[in-house]
PQR file with spaces between the fields and no chain letter, atoms N, CA, C, O and H, PARSE charges and radii, in Angstrom:
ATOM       1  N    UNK     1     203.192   33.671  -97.120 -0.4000 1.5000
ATOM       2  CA   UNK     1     203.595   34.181  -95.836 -0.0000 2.0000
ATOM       3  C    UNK     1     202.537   35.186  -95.387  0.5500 1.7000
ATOM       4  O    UNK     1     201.748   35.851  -96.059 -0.5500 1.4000
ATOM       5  N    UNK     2     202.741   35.115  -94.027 -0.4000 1.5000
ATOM       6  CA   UNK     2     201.190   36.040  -93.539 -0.0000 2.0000
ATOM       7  C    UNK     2     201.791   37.081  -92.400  0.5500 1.7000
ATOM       8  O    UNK     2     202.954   36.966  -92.012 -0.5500 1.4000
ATOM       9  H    UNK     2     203.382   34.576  -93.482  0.4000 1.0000
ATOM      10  N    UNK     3     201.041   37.946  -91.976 -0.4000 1.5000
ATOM      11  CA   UNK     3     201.886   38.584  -90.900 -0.0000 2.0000
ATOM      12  C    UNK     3     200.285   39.916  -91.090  0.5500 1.7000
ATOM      13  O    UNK     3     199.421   40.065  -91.954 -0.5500 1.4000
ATOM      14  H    UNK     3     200.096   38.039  -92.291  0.4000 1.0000
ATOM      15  N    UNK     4     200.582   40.573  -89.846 -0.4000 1.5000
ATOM      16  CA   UNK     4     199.436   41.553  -89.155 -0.0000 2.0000
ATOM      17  C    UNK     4     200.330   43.014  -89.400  0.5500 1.7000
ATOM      18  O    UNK     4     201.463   43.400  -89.116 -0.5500 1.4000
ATOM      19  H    UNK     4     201.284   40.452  -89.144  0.4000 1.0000
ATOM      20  N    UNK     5     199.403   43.453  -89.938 -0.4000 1.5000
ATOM      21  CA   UNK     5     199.642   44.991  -90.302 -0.0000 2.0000
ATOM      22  C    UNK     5     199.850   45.998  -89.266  0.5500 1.7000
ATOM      23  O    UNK     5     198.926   46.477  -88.610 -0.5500 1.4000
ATOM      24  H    UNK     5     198.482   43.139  -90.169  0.4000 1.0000
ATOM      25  N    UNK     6     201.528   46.424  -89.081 -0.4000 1.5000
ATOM      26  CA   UNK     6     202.102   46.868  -88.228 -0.0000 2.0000
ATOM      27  C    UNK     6     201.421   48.803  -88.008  0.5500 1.7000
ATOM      28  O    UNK     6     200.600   49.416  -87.326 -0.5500 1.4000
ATOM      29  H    UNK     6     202.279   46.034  -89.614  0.4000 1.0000
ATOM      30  N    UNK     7     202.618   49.110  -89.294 -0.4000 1.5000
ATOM      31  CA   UNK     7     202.423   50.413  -89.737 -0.0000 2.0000
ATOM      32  C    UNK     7     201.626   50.565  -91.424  0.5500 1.7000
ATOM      33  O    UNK     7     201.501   49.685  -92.275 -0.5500 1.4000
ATOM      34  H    UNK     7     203.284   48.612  -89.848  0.4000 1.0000
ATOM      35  N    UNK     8     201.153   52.125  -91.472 -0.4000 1.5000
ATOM      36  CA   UNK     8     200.562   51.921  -92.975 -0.0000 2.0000
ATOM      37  C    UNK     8     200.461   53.313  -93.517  0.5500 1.7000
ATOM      38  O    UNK     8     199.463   53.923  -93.135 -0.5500 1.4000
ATOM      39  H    UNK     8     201.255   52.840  -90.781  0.4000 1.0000
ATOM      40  N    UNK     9     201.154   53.857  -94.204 -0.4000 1.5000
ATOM      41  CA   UNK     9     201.214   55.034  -94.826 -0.0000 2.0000
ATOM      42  C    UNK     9     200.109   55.318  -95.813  0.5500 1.7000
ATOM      43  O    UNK     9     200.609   55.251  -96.935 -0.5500 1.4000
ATOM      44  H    UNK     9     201.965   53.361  -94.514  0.4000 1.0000
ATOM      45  N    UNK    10     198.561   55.665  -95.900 -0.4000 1.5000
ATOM      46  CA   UNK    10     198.011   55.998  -96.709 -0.0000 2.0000
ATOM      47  C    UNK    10     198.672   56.665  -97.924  0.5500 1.7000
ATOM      48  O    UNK    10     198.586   56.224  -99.070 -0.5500 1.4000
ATOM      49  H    UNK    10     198.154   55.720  -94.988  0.4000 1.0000
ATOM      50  N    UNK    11     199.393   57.860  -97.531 -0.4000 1.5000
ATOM      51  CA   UNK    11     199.870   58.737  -98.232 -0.0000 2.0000
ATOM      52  C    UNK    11     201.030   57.919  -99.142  0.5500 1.7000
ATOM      53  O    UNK    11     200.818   58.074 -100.345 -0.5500 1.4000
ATOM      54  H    UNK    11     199.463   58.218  -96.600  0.4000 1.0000
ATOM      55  N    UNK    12     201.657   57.474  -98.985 -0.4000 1.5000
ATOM      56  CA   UNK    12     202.902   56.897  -99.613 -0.0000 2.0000
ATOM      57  C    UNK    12     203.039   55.394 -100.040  0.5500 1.7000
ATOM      58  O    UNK    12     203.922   54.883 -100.729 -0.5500 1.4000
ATOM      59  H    UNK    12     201.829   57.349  -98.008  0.4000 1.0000
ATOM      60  N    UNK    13     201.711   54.696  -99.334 -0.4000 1.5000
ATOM      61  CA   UNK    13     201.164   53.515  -99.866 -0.0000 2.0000
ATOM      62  C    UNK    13     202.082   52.656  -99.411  0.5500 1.7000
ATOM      63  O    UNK    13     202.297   51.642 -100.075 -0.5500 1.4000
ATOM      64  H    UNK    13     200.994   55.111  -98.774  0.4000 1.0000
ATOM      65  N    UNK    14     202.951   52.938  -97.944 -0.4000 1.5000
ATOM      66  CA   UNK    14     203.979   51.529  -98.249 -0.0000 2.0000
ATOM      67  C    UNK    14     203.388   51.200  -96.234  0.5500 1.7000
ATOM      68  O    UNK    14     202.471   51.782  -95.655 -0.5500 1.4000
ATOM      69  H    UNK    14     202.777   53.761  -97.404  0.4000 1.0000
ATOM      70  N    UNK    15     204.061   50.415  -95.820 -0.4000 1.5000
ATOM      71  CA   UNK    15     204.211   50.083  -94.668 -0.0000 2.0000
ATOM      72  C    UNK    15     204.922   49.197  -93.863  0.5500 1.7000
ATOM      73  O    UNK    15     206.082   48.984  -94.215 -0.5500 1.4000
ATOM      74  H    UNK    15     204.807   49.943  -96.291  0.4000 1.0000
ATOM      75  N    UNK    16     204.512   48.632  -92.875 -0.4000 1.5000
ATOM      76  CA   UNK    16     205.701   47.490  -92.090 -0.0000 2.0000
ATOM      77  C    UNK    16     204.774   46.434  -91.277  0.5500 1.7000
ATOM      78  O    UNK    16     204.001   46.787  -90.386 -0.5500 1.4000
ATOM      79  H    UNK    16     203.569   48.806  -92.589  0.4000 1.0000
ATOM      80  N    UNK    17     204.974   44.937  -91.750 -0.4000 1.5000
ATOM      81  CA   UNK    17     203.894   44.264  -91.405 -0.0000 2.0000
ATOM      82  C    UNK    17     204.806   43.390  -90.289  0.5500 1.7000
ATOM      83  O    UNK    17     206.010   43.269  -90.518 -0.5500 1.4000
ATOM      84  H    UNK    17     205.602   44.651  -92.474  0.4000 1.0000
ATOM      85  N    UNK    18     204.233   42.787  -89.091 -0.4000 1.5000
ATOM      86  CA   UNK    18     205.064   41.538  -87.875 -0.0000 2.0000
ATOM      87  C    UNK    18     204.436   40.306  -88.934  0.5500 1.7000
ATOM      88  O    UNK    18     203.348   40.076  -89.462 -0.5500 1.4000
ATOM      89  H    UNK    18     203.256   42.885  -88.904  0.4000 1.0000
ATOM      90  N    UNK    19     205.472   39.823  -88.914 -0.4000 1.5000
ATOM      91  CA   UNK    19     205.241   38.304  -89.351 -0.0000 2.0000
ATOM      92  C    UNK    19     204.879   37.469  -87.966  0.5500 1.7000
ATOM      93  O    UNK    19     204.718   38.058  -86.898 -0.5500 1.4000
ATOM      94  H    UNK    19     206.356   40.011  -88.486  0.4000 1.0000
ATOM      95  N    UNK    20     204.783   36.217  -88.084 -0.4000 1.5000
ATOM      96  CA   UNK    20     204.277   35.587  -87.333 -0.0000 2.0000
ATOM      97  C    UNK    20     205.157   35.185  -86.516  0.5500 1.7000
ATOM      98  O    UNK    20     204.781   34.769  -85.420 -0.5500 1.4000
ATOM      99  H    UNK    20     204.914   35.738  -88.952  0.4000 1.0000
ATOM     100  N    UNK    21     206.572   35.209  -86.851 -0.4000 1.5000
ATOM     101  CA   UNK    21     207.510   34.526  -85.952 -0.0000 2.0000
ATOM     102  C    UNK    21     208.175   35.932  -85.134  0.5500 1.7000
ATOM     103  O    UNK    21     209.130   35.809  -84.367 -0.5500 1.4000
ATOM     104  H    UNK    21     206.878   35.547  -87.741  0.4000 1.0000
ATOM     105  N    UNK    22     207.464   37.393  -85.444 -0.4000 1.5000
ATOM     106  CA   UNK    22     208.036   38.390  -84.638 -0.0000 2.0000
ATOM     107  C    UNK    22     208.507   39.337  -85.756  0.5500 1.7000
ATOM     108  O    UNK    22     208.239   40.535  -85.847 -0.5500 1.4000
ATOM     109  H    UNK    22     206.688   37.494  -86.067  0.4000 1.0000
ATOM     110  N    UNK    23     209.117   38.732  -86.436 -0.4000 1.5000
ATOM     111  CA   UNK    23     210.134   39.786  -87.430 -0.0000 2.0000
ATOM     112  C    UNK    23     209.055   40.769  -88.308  0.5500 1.7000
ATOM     113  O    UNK    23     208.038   40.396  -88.894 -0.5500 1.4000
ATOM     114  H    UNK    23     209.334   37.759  -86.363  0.4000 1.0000
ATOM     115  N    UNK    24     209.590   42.099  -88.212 -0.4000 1.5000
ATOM     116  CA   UNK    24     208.880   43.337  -89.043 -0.0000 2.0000
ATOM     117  C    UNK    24     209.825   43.226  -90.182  0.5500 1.7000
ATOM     118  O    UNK    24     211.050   43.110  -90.139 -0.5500 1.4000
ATOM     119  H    UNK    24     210.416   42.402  -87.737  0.4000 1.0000
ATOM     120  N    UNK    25     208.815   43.297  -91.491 -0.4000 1.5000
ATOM     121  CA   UNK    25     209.101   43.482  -93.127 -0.0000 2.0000
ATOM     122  C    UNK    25     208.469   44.591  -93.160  0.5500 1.7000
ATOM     123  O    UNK    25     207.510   44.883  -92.445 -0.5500 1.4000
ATOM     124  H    UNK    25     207.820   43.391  -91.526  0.4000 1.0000
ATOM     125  N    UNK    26     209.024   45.335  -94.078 -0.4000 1.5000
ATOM     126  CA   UNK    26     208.608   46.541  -94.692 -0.0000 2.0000
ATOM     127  C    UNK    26     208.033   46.017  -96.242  0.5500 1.7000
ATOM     128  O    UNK    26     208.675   45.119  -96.788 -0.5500 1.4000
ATOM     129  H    UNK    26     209.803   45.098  -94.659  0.4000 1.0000
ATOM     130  N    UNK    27     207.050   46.477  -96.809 -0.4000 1.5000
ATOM     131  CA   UNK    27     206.544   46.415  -98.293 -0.0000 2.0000
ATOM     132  C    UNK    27     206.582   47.635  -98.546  0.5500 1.7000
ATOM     133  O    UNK    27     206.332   48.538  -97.748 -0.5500 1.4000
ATOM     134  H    UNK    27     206.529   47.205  -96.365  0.4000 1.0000
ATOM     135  N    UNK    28     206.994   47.778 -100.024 -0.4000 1.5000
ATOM     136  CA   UNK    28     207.008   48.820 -100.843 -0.0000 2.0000
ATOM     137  C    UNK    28     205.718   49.513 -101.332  0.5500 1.7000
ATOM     138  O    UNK    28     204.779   48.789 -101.003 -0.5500 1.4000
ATOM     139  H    UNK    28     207.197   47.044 -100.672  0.4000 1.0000
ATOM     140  N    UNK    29     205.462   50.153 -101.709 -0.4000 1.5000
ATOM     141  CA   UNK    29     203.852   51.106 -102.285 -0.0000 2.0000
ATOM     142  C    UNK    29     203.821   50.193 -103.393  0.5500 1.7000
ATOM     143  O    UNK    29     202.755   49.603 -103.570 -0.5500 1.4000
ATOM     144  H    UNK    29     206.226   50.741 -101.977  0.4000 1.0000
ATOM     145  N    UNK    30     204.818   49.947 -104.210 -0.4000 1.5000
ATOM     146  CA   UNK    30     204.234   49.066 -105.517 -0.0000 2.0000
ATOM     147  C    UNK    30     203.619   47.682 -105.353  0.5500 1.7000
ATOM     148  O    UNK    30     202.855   47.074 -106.102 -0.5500 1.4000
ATOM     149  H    UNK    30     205.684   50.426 -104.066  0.4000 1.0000
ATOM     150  N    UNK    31     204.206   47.307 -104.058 -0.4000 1.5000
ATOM     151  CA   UNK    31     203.602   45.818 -103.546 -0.0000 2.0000
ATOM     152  C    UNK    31     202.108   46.385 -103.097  0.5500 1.7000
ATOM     153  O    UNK    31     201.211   45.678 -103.556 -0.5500 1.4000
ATOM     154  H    UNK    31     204.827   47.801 -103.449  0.4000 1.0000
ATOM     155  N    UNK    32     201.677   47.426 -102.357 -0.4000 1.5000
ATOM     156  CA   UNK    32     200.273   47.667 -102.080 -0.0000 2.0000
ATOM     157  C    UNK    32     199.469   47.669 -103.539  0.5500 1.7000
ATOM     158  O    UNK    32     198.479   47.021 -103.881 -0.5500 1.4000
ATOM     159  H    UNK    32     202.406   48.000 -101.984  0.4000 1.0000
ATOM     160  N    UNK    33     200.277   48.655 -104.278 -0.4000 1.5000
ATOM     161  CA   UNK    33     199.286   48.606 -105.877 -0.0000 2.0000
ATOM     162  C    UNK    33     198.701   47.546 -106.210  0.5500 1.7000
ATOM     163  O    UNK    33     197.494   47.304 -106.166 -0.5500 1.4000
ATOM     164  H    UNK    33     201.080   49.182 -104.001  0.4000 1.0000
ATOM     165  N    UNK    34     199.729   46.756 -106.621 -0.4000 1.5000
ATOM     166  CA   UNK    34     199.515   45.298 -106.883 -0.0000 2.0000
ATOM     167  C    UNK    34     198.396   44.242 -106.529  0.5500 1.7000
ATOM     168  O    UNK    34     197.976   43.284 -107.178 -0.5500 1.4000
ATOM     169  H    UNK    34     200.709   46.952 -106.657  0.4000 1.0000
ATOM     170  N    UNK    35     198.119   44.639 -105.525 -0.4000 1.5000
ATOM     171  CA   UNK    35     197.207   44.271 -104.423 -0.0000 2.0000
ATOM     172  C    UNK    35     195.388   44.455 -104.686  0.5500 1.7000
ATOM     173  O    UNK    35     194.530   43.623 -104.389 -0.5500 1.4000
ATOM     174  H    UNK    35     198.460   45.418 -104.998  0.4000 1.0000
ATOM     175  N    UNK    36     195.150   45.999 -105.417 -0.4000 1.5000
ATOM     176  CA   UNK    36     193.886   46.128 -105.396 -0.0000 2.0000
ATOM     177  C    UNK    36     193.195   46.775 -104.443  0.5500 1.7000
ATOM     178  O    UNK    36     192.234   47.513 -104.663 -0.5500 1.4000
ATOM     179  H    UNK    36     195.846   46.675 -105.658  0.4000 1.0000
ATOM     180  N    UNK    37     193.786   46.450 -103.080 -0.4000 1.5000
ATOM     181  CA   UNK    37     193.190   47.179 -101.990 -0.0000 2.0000
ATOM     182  C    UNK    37     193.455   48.742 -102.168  0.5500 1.7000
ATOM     183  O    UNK    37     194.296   49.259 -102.903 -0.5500 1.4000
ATOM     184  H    UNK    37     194.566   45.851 -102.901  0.4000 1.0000
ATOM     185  N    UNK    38     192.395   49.476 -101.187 -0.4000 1.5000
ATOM     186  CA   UNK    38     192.336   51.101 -101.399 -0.0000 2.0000
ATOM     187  C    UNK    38     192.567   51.164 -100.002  0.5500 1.7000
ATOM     188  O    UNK    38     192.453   52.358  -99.723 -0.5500 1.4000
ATOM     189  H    UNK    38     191.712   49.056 -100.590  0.4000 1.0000
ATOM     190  N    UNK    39     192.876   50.415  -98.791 -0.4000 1.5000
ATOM     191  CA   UNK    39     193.829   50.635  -97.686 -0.0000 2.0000
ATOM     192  C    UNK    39     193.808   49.904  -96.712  0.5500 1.7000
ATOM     193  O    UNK    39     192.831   49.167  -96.579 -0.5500 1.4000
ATOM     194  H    UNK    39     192.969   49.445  -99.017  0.4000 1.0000
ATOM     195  N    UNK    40     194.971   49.878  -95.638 -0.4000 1.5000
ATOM     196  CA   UNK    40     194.660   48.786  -94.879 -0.0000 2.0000
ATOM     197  C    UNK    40     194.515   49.161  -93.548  0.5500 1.7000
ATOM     198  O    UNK    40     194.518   50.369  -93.315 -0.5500 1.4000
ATOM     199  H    UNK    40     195.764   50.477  -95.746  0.4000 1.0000
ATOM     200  N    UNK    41     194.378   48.318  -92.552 -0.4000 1.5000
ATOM     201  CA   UNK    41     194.102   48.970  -91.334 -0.0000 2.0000
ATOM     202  C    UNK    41     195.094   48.509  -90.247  0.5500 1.7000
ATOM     203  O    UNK    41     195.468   47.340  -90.340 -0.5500 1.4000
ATOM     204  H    UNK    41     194.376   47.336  -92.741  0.4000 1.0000
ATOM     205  N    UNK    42     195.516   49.160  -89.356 -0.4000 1.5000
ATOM     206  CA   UNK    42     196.598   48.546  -87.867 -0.0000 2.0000
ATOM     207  C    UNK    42     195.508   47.398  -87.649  0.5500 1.7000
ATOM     208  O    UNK    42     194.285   47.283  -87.732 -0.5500 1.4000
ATOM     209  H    UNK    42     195.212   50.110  -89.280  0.4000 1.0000
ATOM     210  N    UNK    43     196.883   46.419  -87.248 -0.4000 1.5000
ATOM     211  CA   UNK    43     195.991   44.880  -86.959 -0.0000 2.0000
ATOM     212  C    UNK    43     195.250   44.170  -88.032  0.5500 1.7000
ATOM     213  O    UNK    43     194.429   43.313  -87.704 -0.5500 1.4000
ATOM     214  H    UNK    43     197.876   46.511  -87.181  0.4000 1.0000
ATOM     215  N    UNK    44     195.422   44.394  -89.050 -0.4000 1.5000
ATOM     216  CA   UNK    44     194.788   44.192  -90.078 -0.0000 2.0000
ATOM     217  C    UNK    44     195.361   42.516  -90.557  0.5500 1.7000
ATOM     218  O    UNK    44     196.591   42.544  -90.565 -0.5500 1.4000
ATOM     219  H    UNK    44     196.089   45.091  -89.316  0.4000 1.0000
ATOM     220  N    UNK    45     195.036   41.658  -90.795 -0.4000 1.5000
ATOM     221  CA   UNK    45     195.893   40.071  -91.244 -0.0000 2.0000
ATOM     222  C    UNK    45     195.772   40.323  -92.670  0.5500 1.7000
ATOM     223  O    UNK    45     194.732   40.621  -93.258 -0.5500 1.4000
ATOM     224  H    UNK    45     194.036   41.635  -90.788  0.4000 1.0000
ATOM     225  N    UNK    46     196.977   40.170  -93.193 -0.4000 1.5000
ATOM     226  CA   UNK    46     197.373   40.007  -94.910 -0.0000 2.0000
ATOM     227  C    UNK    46     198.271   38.622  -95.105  0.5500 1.7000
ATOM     228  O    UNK    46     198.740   37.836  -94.281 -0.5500 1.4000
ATOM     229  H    UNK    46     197.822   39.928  -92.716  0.4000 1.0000
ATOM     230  N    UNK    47     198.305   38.670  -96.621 -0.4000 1.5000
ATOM     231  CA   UNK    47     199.685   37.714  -97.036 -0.0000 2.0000
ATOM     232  C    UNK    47     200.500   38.470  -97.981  0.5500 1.7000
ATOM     233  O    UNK    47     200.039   39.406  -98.635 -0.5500 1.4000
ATOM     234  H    UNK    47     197.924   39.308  -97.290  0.4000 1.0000
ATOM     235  N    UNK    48     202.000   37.974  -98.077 -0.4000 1.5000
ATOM     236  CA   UNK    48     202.596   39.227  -98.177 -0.0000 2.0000
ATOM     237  C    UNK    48     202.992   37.241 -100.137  0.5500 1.7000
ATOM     238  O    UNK    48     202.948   36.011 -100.138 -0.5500 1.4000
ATOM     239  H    UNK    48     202.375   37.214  -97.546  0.4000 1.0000
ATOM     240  N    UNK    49     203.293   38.390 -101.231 -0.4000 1.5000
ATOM     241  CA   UNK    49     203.877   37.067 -102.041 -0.0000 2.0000
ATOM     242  C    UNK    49     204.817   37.683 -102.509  0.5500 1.7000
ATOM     243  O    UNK    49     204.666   38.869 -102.803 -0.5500 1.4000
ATOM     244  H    UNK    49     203.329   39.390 -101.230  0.4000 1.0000
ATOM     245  N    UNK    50     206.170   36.963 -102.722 -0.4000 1.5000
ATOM     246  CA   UNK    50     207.451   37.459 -103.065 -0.0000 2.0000
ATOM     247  C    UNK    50     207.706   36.750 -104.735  0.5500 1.7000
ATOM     248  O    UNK    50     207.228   35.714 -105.198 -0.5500 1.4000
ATOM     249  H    UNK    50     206.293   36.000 -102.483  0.4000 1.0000
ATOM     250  N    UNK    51     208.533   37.642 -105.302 -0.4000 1.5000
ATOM     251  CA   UNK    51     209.316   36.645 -106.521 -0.0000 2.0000
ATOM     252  C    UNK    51     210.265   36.257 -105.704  0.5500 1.7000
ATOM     253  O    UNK    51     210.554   36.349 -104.511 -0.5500 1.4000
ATOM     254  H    UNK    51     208.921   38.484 -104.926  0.4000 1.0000
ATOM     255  N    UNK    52     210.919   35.515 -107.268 -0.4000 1.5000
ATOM     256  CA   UNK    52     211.546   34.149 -107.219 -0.0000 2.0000
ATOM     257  C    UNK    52     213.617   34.709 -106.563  0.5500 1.7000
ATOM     258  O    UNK    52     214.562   33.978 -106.265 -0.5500 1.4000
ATOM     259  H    UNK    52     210.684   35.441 -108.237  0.4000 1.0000
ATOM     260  N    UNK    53     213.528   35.921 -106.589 -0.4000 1.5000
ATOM     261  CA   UNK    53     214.537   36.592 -106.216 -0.0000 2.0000
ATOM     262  C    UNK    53     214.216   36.982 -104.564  0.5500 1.7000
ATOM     263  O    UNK    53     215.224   37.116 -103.870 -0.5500 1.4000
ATOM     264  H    UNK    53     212.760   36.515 -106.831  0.4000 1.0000
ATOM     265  N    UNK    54     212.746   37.192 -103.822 -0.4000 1.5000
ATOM     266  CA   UNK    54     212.376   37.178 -102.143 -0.0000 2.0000
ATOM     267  C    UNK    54     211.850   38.460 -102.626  0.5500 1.7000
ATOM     268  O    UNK    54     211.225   38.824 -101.630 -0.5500 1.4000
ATOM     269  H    UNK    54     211.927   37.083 -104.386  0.4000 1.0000
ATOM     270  N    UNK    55     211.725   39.196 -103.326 -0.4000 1.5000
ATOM     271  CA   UNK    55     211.208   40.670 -103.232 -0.0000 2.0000
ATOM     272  C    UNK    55     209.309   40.626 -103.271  0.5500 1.7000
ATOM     273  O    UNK    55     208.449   40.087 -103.968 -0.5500 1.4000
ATOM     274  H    UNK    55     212.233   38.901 -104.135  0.4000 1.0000
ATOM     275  N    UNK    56     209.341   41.299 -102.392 -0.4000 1.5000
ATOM     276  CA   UNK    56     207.705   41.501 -101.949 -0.0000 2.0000
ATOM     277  C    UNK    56     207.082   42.128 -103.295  0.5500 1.7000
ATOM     278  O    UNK    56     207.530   43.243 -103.563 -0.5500 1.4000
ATOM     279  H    UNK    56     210.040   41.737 -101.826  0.4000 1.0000
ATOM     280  N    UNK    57     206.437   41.776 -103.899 -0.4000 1.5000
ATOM     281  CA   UNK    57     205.574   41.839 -105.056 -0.0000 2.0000
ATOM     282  C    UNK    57     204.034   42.392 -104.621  0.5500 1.7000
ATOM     283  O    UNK    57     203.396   43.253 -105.227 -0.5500 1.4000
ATOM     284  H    UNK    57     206.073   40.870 -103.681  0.4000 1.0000
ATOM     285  N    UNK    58     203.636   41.710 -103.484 -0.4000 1.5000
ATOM     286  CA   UNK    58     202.152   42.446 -103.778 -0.0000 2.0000
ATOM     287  C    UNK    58     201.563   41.737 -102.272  0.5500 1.7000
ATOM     288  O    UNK    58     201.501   40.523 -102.080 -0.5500 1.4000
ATOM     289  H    UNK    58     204.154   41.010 -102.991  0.4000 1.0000
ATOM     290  N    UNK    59     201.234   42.591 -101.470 -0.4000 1.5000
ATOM     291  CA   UNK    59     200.260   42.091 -100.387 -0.0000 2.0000
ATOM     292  C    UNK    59     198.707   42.330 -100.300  0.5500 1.7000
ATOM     293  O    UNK    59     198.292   43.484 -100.395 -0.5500 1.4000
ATOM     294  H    UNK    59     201.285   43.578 -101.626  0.4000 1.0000
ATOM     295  N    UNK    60     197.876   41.333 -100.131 -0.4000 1.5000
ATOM     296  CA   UNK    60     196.876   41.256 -100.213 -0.0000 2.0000
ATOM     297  C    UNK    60     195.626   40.577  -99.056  0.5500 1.7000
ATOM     298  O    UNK    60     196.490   39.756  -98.747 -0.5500 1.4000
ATOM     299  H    UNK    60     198.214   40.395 -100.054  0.4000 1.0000
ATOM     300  N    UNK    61     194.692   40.274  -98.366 -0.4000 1.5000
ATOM     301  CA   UNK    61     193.933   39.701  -97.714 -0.0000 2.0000
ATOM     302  C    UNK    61     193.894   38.513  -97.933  0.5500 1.7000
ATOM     303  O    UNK    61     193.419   38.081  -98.983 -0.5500 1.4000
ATOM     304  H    UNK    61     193.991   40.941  -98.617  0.4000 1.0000
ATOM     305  N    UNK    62     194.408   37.697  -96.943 -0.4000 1.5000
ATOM     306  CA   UNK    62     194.564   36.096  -97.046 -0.0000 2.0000
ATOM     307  C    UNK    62     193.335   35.441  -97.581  0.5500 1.7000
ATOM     308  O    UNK    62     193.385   34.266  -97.945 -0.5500 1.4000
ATOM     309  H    UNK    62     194.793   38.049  -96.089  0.4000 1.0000
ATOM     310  N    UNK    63     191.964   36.307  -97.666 -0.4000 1.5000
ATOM     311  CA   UNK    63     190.882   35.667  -98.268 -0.0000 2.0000
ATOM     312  C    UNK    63     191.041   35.414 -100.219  0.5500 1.7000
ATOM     313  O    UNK    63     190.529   34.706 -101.087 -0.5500 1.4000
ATOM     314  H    UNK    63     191.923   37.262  -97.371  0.4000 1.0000
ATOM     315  N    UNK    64     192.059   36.475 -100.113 -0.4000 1.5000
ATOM     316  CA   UNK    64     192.210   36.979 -101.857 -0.0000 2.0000
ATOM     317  C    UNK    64     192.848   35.443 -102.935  0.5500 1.7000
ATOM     318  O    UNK    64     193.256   34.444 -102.343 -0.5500 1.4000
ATOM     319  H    UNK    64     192.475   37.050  -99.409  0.4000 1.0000
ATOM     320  N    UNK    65     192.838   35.483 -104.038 -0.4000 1.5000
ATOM     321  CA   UNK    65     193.235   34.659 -104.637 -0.0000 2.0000
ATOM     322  C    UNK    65     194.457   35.090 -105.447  0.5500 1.7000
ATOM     323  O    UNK    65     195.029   34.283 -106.179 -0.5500 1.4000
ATOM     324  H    UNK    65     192.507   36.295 -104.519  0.4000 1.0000
């Protein structure tokens, strides 16, 4: 799933991304950890990957593997 980087808390590492069909998700700071990145930017395009329960695990740059 992909969606453009809404809001982004440096400080607290979490934020709120628009998905593509409109709807805002929030990710947790542990989903940024996960990730690797050191920050992201407004407007920024990510993919967001969930476990097998829907919980956001880790967002990263759709270029990423």
């Amino acid at each position: 799933m992909q969606g453009t980087v809404a809001t982004f808390d440096a400080s607290n590492r979490n934020g709120v991304l628009l998905l593509d069909d409109g709807t805002e998700l929030a990710f947790p700071a542990h989903a940024f950890d996960a990730s690797g990145l050191r920050l992201l930017r407004l407007g920024q395009r990510v993919r967001v990957d969930r476990d097998a329960a829907g919980e956001i695990i880790r967002v990263t740059l759709p270029t990423m593997a």
